[in-house]
N, C-alpha and C positions, 0 to 999 in steps of 0.2 A: 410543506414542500417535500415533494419525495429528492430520495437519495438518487435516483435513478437516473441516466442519462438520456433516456429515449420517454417518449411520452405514451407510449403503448404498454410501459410498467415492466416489460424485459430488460433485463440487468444488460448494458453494455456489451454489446457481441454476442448474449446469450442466449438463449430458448427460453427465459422466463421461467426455469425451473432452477436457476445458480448456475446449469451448465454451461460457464462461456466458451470453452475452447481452448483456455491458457493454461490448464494443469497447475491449478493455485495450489498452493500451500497446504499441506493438510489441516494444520495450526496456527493458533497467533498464542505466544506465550502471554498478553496481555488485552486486555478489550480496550477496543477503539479502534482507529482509523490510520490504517499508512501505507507509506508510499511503494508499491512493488513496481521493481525494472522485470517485468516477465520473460524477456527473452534472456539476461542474462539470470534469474533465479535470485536476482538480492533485492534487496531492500533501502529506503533512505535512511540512516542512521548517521551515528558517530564515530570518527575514530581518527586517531593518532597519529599526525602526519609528521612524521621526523623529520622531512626538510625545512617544515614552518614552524617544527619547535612548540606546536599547537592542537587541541583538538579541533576537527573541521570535521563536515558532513561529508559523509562520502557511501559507497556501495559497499553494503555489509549483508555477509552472507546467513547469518542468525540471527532470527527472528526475535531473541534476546535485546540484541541491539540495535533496535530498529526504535527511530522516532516514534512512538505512540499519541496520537493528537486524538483530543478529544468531540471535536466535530468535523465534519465533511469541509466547513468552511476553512476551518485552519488548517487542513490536509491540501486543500485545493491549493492556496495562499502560497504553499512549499512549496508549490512543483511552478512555479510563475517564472524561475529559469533555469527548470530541469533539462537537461538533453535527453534527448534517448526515448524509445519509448517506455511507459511507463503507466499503470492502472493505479488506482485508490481499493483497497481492501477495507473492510471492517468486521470485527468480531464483537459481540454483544459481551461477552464472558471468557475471560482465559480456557485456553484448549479448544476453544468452537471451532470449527471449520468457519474461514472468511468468507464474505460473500464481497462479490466485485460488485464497488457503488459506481465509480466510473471507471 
């Protein structure tokens, strides 16, 4: 099963070269798979919500804190009631440049 979303083997929106057109991330500080909100520049991650007294998912702008899943499938699962628009990255190896899987 490819990662890809189109079946011509071009990466989501892109020229089949990684090119999509969203100005990704340079980096991911860890490999794997997660969630970018591209138009606002963050990420799915964790953090700190003082009114609930709790940590909760939220949009985090470091790539530090950003959810890291380990397959396409479990990245996909997360965004089942995301708002906003929002692409799947993955990196093979800390520091890679991502490539957009959908």
């Amino acid at each position: 099963m490819s990662d890809s979303n189109d079946s011509n083997g071009k990466d989501a929106g892109g020229d089949g070269q990684g090119n999509s057109g969203l100005n990704l991330p340079k980096s991911l500080t860890r490999e794997g798979h997660v969630v970018w909100f591209h138009e606002y520049k963050k990420y799915l991650g964790y953090a700190w919500d003082e009114s609930a007294g709790e940590i909760r998912r939220a949009h985090v702008s470091d790539p530090e804190h950003a959810i890291y899943f380990e397959t396409f499938a479990e990245a996909m699962v997360a965004t089942d009631r995301l708002m906003g628009p929002h692409v799947i990255l993955h990196a093979a190896k800390r520091g890679e440049k991502p490539r957009l899987v959908r």
